[in-house]
C-alpha positions as CSV (number, residue, x, y, z in Angstrom):
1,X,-13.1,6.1,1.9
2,X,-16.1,8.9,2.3
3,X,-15.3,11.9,4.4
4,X,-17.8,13.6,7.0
5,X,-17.9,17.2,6.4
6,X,-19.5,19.7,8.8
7,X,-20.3,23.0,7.5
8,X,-21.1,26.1,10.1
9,X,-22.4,23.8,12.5
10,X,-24.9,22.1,10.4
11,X,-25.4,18.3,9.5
12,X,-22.6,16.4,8.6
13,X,-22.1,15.4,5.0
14,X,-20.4,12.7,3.4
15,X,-18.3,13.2,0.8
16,X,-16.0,10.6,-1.1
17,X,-12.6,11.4,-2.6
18,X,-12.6,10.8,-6.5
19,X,-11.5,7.5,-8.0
20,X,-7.8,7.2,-9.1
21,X,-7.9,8.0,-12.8
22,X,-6.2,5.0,-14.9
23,X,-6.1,7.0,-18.4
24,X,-9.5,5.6,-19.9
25,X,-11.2,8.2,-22.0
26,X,-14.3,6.9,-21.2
27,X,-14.1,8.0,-17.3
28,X,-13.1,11.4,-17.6
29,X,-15.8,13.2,-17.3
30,X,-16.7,11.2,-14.3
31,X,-13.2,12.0,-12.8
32,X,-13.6,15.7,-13.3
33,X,-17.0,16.2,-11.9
34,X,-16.0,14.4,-8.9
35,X,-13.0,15.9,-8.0
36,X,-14.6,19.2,-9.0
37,X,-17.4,18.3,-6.3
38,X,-14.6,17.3,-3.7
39,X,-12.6,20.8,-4.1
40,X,-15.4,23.0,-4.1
41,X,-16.4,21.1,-0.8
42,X,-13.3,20.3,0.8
43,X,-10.4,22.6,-0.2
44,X,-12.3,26.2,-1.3
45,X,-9.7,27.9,0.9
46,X,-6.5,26.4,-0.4
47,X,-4.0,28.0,-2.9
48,X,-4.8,26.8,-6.4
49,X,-1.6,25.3,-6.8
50,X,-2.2,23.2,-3.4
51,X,-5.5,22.3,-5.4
52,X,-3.5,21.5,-8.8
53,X,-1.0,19.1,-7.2
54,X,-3.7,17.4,-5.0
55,X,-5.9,16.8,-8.3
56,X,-3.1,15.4,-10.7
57,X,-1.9,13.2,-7.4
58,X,-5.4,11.4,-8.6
59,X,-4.0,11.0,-12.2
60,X,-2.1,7.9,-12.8
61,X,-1.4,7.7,-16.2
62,X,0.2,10.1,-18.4
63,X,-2.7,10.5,-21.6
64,X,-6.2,9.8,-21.7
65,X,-6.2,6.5,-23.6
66,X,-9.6,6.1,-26.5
């Protein structure tokens, strides 16, 4: 489900939360750079470790699988 961001009163943005990662090597880098794009956008102001837990919620297996 996309997210509508607006940002000092400008347009409004949509922005979707990263996919749940399922432990395929394959879509790593994909997960990263989303949920890089989503933090930097939606949670700049939190606490790193609000930012930690809320990305590894998004991790659903325990190793990256080749």
């Amino acid at each position: 489900m996309a997210t509508l961001l607006q940002q000092n009163g400008g347009a409004r943005v949509e922005m979707a939360k990263p996919p749940l990662f399922n432990g395929k090597i394959k879509e790593v880098s994909m997960f990263i750079n989303m949920a890089h794009l989503y933090l930097s956008m939606r949670m700049t102001g939190e606490p790193k470790t609000t930012r930690m837990t809320w990305m590894l919620s998004y991790i659903q297996e325990e190793v990256a699988e080749a």
